[in-house]
HTML snippet that shows the backbone in 3Dmol.js (N, CA, C, O; Angstrom):
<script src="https://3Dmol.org/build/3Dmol-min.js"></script>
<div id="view" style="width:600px;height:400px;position:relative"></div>
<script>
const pdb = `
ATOM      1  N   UNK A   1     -29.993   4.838 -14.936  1.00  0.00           N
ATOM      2  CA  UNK A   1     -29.882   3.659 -14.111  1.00  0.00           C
ATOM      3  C   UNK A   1     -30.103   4.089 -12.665  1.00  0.00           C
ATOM      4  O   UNK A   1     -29.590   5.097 -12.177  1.00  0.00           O
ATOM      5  N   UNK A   2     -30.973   3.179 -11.966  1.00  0.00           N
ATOM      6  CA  UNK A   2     -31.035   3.991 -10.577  1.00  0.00           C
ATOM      7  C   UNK A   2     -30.115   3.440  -9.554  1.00  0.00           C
ATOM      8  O   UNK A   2     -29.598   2.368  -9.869  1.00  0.00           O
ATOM      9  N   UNK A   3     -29.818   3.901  -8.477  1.00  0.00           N
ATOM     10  CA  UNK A   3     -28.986   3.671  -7.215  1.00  0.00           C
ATOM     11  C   UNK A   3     -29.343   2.248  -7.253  1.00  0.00           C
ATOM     12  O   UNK A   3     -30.306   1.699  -7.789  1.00  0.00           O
ATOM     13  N   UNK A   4     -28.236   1.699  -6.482  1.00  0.00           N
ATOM     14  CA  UNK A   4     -28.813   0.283  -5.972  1.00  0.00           C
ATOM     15  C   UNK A   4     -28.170   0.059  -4.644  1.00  0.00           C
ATOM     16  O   UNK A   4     -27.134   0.695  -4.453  1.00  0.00           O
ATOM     17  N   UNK A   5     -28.469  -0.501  -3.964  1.00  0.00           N
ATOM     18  CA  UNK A   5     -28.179  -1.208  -2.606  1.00  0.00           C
ATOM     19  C   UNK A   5     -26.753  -1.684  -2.121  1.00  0.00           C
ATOM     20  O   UNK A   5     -26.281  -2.530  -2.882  1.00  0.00           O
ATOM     21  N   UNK A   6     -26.230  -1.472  -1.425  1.00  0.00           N
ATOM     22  CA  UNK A   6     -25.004  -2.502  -1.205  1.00  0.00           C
ATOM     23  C   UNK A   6     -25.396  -4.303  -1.399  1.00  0.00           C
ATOM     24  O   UNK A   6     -24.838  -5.211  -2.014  1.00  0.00           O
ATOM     25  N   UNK A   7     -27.028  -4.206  -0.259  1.00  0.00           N
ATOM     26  CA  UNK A   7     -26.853  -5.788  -0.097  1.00  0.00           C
ATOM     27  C   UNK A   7     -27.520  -6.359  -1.726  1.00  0.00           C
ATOM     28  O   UNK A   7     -27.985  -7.495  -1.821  1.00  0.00           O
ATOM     29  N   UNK A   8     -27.479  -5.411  -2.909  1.00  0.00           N
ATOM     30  CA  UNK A   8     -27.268  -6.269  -3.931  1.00  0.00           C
ATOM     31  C   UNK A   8     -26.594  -6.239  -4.231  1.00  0.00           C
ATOM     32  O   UNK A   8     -27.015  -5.825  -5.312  1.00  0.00           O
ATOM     33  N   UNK A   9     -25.427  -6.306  -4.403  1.00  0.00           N
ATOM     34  CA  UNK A   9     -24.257  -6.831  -4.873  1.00  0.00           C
ATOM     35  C   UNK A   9     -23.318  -8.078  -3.318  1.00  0.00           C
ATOM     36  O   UNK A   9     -22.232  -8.659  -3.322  1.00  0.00           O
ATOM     37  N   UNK A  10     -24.229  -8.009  -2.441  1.00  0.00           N
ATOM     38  CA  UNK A  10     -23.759  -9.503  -1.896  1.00  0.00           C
ATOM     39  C   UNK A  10     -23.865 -10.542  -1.975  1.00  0.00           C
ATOM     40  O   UNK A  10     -25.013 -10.973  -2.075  1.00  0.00           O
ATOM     41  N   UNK A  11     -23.022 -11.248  -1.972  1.00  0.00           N
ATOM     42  CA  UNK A  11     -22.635 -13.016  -2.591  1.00  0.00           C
ATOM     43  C   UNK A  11     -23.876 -13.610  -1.866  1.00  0.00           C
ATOM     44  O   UNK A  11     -24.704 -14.290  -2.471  1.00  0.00           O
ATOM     45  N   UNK A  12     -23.958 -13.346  -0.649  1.00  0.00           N
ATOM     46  CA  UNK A  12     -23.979 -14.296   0.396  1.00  0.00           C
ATOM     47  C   UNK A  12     -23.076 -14.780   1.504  1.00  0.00           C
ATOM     48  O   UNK A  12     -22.319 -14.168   2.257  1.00  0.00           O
ATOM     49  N   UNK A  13     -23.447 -16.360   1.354  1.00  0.00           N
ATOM     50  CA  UNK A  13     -21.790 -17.142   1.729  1.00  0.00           C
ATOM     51  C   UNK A  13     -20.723 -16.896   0.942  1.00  0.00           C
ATOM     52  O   UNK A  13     -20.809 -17.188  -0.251  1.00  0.00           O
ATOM     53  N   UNK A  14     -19.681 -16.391   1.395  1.00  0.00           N
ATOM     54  CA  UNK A  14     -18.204 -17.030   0.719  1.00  0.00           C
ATOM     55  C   UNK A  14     -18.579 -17.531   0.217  1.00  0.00           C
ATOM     56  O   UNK A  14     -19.376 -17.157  -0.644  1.00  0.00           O
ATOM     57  N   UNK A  15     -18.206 -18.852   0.457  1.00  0.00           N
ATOM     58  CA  UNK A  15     -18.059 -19.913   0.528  1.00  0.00           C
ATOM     59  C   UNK A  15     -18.754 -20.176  -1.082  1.00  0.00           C
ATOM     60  O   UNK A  15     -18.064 -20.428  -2.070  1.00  0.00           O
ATOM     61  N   UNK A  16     -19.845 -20.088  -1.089  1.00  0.00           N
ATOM     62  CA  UNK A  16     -20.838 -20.024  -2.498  1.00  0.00           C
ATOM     63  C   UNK A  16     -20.391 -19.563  -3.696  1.00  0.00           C
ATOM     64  O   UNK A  16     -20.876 -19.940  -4.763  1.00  0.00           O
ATOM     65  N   UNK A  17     -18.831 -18.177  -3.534  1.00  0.00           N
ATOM     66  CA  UNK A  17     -18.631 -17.396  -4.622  1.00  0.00           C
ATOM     67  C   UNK A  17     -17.329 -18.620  -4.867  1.00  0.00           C
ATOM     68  O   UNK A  17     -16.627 -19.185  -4.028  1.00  0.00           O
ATOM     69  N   UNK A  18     -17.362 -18.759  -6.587  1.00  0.00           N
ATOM     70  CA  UNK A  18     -16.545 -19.442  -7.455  1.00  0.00           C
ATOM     71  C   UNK A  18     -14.761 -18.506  -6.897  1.00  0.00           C
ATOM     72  O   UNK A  18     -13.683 -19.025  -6.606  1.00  0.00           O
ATOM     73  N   UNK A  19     -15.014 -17.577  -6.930  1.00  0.00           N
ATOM     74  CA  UNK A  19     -13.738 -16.579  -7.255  1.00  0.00           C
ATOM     75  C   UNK A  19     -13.252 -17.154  -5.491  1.00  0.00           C
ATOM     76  O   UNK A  19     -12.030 -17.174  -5.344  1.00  0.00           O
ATOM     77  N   UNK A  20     -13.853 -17.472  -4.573  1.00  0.00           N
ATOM     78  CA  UNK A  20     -13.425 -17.633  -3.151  1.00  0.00           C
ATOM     79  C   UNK A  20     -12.658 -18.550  -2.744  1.00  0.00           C
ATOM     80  O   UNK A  20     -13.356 -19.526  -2.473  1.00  0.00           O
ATOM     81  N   UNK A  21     -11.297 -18.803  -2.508  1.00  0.00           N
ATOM     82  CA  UNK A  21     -10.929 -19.744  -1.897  1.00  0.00           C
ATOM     83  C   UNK A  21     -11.247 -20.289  -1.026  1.00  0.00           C
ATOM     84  O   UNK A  21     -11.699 -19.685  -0.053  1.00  0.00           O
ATOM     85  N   UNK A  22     -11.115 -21.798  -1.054  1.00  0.00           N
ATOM     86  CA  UNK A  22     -11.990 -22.189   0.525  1.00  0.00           C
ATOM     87  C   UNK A  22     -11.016 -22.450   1.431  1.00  0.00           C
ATOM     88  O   UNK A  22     -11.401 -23.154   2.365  1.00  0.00           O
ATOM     89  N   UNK A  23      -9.899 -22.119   1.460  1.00  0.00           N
ATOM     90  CA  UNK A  23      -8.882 -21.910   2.972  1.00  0.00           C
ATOM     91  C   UNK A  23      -7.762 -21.020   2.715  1.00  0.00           C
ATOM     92  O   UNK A  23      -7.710 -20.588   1.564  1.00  0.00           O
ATOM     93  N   UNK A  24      -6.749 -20.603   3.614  1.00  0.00           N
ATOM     94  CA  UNK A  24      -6.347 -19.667   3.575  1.00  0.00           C
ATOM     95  C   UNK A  24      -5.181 -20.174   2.364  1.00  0.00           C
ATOM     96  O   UNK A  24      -4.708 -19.584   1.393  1.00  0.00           O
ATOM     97  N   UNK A  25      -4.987 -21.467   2.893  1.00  0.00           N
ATOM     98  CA  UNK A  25      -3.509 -22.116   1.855  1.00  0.00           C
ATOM     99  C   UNK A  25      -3.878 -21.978   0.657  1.00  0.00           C
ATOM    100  O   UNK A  25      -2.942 -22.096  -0.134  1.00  0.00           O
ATOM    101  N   UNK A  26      -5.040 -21.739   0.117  1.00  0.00           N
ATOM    102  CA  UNK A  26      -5.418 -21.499  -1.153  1.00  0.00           C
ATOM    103  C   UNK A  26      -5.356 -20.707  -2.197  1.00  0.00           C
ATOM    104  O   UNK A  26      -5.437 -20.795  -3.422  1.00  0.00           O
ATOM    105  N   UNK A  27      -5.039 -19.185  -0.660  1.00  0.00           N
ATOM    106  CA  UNK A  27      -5.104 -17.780  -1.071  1.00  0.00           C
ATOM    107  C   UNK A  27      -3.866 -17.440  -2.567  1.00  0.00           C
ATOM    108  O   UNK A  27      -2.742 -17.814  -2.231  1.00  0.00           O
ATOM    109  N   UNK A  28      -3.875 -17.124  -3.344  1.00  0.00           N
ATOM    110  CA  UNK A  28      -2.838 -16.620  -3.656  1.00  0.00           C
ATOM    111  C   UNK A  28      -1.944 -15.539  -3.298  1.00  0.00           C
ATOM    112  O   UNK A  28      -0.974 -15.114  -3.926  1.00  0.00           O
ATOM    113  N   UNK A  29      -2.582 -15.037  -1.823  1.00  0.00           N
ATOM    114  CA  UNK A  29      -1.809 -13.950  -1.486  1.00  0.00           C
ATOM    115  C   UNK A  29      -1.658 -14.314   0.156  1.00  0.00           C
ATOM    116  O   UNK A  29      -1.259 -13.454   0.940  1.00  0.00           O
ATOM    117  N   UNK A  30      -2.069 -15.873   0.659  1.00  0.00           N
ATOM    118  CA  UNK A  30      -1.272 -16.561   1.678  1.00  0.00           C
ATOM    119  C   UNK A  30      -0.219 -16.740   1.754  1.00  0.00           C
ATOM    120  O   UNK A  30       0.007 -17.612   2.594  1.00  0.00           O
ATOM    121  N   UNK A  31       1.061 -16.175   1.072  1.00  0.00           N
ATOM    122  CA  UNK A  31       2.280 -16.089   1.407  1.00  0.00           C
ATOM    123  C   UNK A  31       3.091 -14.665   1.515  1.00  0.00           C
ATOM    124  O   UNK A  31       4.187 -14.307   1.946  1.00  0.00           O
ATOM    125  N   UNK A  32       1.821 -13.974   0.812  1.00  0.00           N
ATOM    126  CA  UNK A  32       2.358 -12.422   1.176  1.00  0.00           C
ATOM    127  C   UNK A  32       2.614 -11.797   2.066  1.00  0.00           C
ATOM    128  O   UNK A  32       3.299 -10.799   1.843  1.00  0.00           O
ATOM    129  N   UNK A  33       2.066 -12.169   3.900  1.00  0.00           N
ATOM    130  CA  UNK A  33       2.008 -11.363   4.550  1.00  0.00           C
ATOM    131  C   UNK A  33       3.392 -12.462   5.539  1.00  0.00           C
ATOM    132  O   UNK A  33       3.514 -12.243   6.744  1.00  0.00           O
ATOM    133  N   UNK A  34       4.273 -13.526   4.876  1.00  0.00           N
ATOM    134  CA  UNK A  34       4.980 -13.956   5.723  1.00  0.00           C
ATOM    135  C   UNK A  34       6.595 -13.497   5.563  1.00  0.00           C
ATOM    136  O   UNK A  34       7.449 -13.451   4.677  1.00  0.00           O
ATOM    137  N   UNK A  35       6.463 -13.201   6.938  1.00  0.00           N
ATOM    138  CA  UNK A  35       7.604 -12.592   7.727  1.00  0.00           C
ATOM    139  C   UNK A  35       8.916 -12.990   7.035  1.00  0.00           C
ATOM    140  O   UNK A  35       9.747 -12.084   7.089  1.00  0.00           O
ATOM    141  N   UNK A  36       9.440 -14.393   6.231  1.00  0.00           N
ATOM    142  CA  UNK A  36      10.246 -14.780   5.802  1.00  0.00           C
ATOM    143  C   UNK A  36      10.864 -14.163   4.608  1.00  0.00           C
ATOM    144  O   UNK A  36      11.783 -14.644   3.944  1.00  0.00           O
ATOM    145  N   UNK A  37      10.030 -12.632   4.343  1.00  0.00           N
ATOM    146  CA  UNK A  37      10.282 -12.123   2.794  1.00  0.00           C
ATOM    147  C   UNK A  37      11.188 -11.312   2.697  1.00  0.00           C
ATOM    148  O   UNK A  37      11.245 -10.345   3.457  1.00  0.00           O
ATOM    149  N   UNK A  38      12.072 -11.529   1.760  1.00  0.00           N
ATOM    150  CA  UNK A  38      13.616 -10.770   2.077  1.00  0.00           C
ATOM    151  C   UNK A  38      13.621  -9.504   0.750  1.00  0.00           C
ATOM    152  O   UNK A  38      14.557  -8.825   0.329  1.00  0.00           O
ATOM    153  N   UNK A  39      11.716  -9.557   0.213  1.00  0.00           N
ATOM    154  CA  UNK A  39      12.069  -7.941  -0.600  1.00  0.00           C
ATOM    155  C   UNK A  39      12.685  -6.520   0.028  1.00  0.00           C
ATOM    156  O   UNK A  39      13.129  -6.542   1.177  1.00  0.00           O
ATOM    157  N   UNK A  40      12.693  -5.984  -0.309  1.00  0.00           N
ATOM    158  CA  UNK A  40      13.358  -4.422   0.698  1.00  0.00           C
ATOM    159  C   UNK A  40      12.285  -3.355   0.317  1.00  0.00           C
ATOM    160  O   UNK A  40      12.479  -2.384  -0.414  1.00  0.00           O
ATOM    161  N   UNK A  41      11.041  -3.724   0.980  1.00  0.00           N
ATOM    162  CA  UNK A  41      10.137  -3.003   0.677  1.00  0.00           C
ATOM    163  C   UNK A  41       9.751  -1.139   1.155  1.00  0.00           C
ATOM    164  O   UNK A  41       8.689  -0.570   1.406  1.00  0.00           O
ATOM    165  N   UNK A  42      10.818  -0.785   1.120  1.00  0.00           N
ATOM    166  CA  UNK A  42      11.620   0.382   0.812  1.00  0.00           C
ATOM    167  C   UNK A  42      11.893   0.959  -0.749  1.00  0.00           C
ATOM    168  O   UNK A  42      11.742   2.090  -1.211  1.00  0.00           O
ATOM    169  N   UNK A  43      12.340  -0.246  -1.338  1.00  0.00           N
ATOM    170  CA  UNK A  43      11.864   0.420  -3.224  1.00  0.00           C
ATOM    171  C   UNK A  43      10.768   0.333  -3.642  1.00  0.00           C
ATOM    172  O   UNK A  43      10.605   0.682  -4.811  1.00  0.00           O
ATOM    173  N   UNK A  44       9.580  -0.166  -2.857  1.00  0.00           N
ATOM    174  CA  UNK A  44       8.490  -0.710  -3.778  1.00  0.00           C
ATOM    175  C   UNK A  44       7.658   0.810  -3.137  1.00  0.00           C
ATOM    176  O   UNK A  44       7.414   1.515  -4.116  1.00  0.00           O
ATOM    177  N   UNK A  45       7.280   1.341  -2.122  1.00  0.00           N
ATOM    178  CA  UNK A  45       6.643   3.030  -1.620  1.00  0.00           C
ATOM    179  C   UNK A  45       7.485   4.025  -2.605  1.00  0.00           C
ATOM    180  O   UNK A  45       8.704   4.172  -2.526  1.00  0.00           O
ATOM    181  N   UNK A  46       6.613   4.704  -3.572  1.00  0.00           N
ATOM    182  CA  UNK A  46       7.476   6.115  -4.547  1.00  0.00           C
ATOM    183  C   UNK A  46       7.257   7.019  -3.415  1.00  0.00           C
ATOM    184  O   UNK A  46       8.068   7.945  -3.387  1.00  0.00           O
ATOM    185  N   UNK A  47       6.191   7.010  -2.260  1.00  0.00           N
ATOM    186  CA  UNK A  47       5.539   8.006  -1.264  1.00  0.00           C
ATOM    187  C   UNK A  47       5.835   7.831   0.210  1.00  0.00           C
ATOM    188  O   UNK A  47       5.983   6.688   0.643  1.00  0.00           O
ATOM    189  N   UNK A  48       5.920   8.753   0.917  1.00  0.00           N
ATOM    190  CA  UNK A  48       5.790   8.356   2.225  1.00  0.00           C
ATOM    191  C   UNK A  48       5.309   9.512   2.762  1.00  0.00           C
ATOM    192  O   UNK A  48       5.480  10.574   2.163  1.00  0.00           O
ATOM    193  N   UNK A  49       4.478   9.444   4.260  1.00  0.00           N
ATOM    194  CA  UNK A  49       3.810  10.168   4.959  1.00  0.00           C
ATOM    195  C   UNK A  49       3.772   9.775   6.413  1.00  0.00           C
ATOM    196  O   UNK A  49       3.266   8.729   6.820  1.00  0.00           O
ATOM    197  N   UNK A  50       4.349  10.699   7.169  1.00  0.00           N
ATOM    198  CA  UNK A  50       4.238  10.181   8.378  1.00  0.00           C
ATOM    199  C   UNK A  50       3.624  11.478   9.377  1.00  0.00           C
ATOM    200  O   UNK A  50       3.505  12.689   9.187  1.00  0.00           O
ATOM    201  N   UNK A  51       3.337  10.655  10.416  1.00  0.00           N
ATOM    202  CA  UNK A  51       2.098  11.627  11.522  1.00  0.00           C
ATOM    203  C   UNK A  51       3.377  13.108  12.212  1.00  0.00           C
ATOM    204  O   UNK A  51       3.295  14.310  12.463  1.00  0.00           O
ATOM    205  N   UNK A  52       4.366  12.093  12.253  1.00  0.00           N
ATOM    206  CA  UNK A  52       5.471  13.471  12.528  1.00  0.00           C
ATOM    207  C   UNK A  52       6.309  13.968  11.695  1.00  0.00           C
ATOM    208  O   UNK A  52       6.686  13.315  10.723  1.00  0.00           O
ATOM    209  N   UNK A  53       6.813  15.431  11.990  1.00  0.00           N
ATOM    210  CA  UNK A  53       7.391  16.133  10.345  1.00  0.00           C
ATOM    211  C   UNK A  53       9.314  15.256  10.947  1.00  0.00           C
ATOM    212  O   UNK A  53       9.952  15.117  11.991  1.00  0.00           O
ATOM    213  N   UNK A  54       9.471  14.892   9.366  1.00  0.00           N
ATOM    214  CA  UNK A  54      10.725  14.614   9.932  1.00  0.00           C
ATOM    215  C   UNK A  54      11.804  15.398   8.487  1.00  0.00           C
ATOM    216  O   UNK A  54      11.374  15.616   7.354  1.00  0.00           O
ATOM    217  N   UNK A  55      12.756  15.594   8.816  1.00  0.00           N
ATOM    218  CA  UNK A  55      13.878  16.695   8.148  1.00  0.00           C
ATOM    219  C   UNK A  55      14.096  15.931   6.531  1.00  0.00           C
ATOM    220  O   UNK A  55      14.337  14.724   6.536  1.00  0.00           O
ATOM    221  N   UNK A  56      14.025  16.503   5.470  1.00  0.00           N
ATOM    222  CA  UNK A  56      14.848  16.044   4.734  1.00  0.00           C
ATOM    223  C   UNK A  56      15.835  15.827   4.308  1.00  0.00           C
ATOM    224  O   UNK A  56      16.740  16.431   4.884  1.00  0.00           O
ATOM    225  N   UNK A  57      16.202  15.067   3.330  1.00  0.00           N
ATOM    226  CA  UNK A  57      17.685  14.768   3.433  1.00  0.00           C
ATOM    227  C   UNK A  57      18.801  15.593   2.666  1.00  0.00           C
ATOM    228  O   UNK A  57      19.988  15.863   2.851  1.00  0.00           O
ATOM    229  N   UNK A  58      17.587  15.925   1.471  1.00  0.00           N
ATOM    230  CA  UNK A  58      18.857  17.194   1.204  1.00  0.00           C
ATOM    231  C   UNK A  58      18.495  18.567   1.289  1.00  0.00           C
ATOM    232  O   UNK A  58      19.136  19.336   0.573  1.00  0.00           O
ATOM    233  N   UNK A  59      17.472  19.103   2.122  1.00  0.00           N
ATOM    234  CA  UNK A  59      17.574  20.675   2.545  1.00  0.00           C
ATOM    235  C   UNK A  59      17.471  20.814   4.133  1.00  0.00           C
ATOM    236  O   UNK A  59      17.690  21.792   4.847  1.00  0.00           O
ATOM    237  N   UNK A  60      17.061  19.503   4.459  1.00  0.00           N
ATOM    238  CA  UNK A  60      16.614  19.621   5.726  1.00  0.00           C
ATOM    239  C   UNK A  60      15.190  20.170   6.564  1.00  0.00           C
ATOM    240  O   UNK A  60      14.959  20.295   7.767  1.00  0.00           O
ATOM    241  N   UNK A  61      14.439  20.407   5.453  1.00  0.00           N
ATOM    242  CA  UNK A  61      13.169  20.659   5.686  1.00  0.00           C
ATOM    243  C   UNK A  61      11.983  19.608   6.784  1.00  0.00           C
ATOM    244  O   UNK A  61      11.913  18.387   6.636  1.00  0.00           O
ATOM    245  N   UNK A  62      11.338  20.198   7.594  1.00  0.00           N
ATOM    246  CA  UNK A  62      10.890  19.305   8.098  1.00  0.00           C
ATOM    247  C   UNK A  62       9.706  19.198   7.510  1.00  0.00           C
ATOM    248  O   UNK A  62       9.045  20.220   7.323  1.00  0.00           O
ATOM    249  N   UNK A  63       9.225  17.933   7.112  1.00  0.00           N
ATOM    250  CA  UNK A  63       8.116  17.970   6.335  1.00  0.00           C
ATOM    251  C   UNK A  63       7.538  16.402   6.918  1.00  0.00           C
ATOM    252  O   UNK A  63       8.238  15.628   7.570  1.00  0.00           O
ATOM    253  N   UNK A  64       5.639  16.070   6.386  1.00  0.00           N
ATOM    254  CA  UNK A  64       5.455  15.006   6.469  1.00  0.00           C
ATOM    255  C   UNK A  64       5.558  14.179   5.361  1.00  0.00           C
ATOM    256  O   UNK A  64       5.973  13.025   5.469  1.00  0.00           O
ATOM    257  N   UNK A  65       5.193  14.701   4.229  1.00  0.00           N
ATOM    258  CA  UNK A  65       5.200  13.963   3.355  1.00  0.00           C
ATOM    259  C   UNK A  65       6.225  13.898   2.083  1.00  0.00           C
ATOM    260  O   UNK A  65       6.048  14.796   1.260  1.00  0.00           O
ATOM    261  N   UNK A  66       7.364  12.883   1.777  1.00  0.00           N
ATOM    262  CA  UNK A  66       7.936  12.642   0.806  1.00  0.00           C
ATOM    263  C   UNK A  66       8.105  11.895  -0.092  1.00  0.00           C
ATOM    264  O   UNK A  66       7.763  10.788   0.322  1.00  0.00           O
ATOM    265  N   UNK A  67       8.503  11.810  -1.308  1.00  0.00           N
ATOM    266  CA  UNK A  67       8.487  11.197  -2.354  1.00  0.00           C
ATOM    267  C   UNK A  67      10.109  10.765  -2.667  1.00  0.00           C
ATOM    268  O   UNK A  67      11.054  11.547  -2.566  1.00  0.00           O
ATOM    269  N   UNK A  68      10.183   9.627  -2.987  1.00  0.00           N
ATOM    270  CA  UNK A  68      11.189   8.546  -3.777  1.00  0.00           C
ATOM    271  C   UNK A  68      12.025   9.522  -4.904  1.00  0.00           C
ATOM    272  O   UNK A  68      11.614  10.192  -5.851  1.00  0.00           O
ATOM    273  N   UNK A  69      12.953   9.362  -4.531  1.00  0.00           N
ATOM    274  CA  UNK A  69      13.998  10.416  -5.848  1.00  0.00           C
ATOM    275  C   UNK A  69      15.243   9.312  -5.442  1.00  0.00           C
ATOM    276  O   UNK A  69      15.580   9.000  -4.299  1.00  0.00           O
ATOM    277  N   UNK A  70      15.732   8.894  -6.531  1.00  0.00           N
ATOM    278  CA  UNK A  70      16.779   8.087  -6.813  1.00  0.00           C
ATOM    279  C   UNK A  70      16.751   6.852  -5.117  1.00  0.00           C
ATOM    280  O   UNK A  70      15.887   6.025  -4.829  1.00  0.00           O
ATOM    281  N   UNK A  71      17.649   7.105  -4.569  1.00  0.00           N
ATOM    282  CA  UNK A  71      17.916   6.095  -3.523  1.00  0.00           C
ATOM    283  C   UNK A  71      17.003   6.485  -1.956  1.00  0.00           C
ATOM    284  O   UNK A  71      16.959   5.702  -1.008  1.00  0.00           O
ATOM    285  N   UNK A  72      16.474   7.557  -1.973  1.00  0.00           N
ATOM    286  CA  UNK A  72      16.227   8.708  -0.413  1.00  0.00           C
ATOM    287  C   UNK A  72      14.698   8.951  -0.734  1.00  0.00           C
ATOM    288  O   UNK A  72      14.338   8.893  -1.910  1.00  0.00           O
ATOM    289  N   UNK A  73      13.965   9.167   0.070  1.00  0.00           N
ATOM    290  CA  UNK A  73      13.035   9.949   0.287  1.00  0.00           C
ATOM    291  C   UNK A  73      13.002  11.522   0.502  1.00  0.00           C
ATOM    292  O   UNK A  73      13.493  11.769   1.604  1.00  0.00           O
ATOM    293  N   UNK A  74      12.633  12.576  -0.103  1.00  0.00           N
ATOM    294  CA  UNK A  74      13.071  13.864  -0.457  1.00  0.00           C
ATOM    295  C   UNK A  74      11.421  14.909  -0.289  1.00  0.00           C
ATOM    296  O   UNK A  74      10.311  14.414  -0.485  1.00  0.00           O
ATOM    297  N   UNK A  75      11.633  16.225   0.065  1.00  0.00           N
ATOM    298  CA  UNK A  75      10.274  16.881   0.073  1.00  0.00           C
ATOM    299  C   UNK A  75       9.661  17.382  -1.323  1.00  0.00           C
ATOM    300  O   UNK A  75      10.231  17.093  -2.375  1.00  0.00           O
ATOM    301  N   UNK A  76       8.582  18.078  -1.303  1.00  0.00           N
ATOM    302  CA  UNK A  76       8.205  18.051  -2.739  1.00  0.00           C
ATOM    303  C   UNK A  76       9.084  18.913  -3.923  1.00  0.00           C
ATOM    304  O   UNK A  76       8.914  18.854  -5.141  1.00  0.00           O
ATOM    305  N   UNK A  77      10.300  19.915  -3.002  1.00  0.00           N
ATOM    306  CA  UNK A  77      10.735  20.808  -3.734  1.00  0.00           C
ATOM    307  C   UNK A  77      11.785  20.275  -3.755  1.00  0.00           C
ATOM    308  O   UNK A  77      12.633  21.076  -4.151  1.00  0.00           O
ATOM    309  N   UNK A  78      12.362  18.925  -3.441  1.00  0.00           N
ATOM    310  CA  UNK A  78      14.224  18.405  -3.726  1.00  0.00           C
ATOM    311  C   UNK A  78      13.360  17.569  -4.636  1.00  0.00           C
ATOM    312  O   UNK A  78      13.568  18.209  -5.667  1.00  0.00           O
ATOM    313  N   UNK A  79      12.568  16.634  -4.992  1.00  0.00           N
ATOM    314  CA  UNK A  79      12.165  16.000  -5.697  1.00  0.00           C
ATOM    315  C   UNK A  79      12.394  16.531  -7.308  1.00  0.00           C
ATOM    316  O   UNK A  79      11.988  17.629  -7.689  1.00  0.00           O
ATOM    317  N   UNK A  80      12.942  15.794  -7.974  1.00  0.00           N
ATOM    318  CA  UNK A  80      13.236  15.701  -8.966  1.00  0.00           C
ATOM    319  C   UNK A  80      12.162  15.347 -10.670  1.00  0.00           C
ATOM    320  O   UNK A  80      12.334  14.577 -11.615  1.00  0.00           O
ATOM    321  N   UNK A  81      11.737  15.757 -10.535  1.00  0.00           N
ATOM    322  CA  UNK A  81      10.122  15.423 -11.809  1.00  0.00           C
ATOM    323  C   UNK A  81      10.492  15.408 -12.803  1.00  0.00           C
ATOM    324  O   UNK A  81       9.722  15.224 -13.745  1.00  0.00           O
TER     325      UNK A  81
END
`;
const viewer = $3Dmol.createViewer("view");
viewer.addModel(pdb, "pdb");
viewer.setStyle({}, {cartoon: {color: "spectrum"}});
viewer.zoomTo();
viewer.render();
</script>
């Protein structure tokens, strides 16, 4: 099969594609980004990574990147597998 193009696989208009809502109230994911949401989206990341190393919680390691172990975010060697 050979390479193909990006602009073939473009719709076009929106507007034209069946799958497109035609306003935002339509979206099924127009209520996702509102501020009123009382999940604790703190359980829903197993990962985290941040630009500065910050200590862990149970060796104290400063690290950037940790992973979800029971209630805490932990480095790769308190992490529990």
């Amino acid at each position: 099969m050979p390479n193909r193009s990006l602009d073939d696989f473009a719709a076009g208009d929106a507007a034209e594609s069946p799958d497109t809502p035609t306003s935002a109230a339509e979206s099924p994911d127009a209520t996702d980004s509102d501020d009123s949401d009382d999940r604790d989206v703190s359980t829903l990341a197993t990962y985290r990574w941040t630009p500065e190393t910050a200590a862990c919680p149970r060796c104290g390691e400063a690290v950037r990147k940790r992973w979800l172990d029971g209630d805490e975010y932990v480095c790769l060697d308190c992490k529990d597998w």
